[in-house]
N, C-alpha and C positions, 0 to 999 in steps of 0.2 A: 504494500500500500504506500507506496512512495508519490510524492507530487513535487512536480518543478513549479517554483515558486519565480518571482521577481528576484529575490535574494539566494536563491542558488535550490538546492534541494531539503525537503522538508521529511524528517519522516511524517506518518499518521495511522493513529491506530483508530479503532471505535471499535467496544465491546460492549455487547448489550445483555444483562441478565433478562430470561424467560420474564414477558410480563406476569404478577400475580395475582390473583385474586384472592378471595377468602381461602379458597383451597389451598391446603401447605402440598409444597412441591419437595420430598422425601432428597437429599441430599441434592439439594441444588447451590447452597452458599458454598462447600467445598470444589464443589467442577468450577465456577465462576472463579473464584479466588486462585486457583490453580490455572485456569486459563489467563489470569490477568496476571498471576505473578510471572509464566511465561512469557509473555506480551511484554511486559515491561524490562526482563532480562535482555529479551531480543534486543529490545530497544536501544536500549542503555550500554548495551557492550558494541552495536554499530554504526550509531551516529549520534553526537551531539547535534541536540534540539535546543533550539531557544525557548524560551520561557516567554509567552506573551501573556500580557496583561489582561483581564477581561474584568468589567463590570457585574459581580454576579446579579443585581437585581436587574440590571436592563438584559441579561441573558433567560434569567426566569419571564419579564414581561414578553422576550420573544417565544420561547415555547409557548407561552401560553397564548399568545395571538395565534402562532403555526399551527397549533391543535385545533383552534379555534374555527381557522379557517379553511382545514381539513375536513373537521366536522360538519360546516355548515356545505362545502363542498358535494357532500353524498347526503345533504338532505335531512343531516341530523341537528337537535337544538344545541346552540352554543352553551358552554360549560360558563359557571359562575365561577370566580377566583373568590376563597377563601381565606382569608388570614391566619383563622388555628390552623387548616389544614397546609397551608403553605409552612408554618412555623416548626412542626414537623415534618415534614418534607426537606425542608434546610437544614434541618439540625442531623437528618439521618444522613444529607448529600457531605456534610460538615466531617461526621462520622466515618464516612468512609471516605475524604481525603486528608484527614488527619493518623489513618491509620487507627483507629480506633472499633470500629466493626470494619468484614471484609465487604466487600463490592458485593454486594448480595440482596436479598429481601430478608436478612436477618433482622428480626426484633419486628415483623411488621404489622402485627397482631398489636402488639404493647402500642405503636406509632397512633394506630387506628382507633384502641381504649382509650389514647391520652387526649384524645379530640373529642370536647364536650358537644356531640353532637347526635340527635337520634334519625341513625341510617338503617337501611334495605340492607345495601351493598356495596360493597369497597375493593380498590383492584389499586397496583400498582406497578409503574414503570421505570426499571431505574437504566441507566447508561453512564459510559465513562468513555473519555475520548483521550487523547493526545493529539499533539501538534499540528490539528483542523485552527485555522483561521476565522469559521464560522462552527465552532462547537454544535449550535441549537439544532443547523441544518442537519449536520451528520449526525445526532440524534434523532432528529425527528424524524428523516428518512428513513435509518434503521427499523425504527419502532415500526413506523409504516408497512416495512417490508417484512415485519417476523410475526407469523401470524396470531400468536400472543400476545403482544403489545398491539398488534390491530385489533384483539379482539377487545381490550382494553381502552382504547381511543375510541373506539365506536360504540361503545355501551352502554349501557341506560343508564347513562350518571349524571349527574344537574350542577355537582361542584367539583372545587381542583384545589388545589394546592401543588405548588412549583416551587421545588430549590434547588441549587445549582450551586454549588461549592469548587474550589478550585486547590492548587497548592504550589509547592516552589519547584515542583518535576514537570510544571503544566500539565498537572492532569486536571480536567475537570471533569466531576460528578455528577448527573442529573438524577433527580426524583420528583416522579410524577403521580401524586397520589387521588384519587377517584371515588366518588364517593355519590352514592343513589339518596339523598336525604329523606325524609318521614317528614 
């Protein structure tokens, strides 16, 4: 996944963990963790990458337009931004670029109890990318293109919550959390 750049050549990764819903997916945070700590070895022993700077809230308000307008695209109603649910969503995207939980849907059950809120149904998307110049896009196309994260973007959910964390390896982290309100 190499791209030539104006500044010579870039690597770029994008990994996307299975989107989740209510149902637990039986070792899924170890295959993710292991595919991304290979990812990043690759990375890291054959080119230095720059580190770019990104905004993460103007990163989260573009997911959340992309979704937005995805959705409204095939006909379905546009999702409300939530602030609890954004609040966790940033602190888990935080989490796993801090090294503190792996790249995973780990703890997503707890994310979903800690949001004072009475839902149907709850689903979530997460991704991590490297040295993309537009993070959002290369997430959001992935999601698009895995049919779990599509099933997840297109399903009867009314709110969102988006966080997007970053760190000094330029990785950035997205999470996209979904929720059918009552």
């Amino acid at each position: 996944m190499f791209r030539q750049t104006a500044f010579g050549i870039a690597l770029s990764a994008l990994v996307l963990a299975s989107g989740l819903t209510t149902v637990p997916v039986p070792n899924h945070s170890s295959a993710n963790t292991s595919i991304r700590n290979k990812l990043l070895s690759l990375f890291s022993s054959q080119v230095a990458i720059s580190t770019p700077t990104f905004k993460t809230t103007e990163l989260e308000k573009s997911v959340f337009e992309e979704i937005n307008r995805y959705r409204a695209s095939k006909g379905l109603p546009k999702l409300t931004l939530n602030a609890n649910i954004t609040r966790q969503a940033r602190i888990h995207s935080q989490n796993m670029a801090k090294g503190k939980t792996p790249f995973s849907h780990q703890g997503f059950e707890r994310r979903v109890k800690a949001i004072p809120l009475r839902y149907n149904s709850a689903a979530e998307n997460v991704a991590f990318n490297r040295g993309y110049s537009n993070p959002v896009d290369e997430a959001v196309t992935g999601w698009i293109k895995s049919p779990g994260h599509l099933k997840n973007l297109k399903g009867n959910y009314n709110l969102t919550g988006i966080g997007v964390a970053t760190n000094n390896q330029g990785e950035v982290y997205l999470t996209q959390l979904f929720f059918r309100a009552r």
